[in-house]
C-alpha positions in Angstrom: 0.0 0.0 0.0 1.4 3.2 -0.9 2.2 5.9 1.7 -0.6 8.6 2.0 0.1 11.7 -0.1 -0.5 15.2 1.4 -0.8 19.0 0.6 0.6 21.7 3.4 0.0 25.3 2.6 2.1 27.4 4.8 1.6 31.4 4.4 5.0 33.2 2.6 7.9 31.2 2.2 9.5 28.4 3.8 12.9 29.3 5.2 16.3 27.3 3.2 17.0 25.4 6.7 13.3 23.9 6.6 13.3 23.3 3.0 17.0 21.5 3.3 14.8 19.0 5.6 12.0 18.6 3.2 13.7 16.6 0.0 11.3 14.2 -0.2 8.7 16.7 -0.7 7.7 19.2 -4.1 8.1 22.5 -3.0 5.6 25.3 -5.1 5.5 28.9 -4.0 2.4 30.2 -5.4 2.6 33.8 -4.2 1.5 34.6 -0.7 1.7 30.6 -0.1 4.3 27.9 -0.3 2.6 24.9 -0.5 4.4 21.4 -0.3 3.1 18.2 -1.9 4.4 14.8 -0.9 4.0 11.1 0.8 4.7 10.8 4.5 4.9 7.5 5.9 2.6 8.0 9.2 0.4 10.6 11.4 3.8 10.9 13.4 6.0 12.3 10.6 2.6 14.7 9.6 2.1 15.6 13.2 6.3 16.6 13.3 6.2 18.3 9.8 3.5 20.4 11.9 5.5 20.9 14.5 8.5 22.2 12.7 6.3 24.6 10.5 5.2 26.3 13.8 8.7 25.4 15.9 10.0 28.2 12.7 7.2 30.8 13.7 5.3 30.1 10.2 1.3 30.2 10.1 0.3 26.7 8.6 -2.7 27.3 6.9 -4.1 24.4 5.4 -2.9 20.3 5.8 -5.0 18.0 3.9 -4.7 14.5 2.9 -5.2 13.5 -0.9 -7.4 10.9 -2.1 -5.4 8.1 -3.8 -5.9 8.8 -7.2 -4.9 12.3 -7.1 -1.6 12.7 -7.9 0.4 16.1 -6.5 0.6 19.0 -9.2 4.0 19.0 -10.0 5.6 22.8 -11.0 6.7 23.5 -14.3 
């Protein structure tokens, strides 16, 4: 079974020492949002992306979990 894929919109942009830690994830910034699209194994590894987001003083907006069969938009 394939890990569950998710969508985090964070408001402005994601500092270089978070994004360093997020490799595994597609980083967009679509202007006043970043907004990150990837698989993450478990609720612990959601619930510590979380975490760090607001460890770095950033206002998460939105974390939502994708149905199956959507895949994550991919920039161009």
């Amino acid at each position: 079974m394939p890990e569950p894929t998710y969508q985090v919109r964070v408001s402005g942009v994601i500092p270089d020492e978070l994004l360093t830690e997020l490799q595994d994830l597609t980083v967009s910034v679509e202007p006043p949002e970043t907004v990150l699209h990837g698989s993450l194994p478990d609720q612990s590894a959601v619930v510590g992306l979380i975490s760090r987001i607001h460890g770095l003083g950033l206002r998460l907006i939105e974390v939502r979990r994708l149905p199956a069969s959507e895949e994550p938009e991919r920039p161009l």
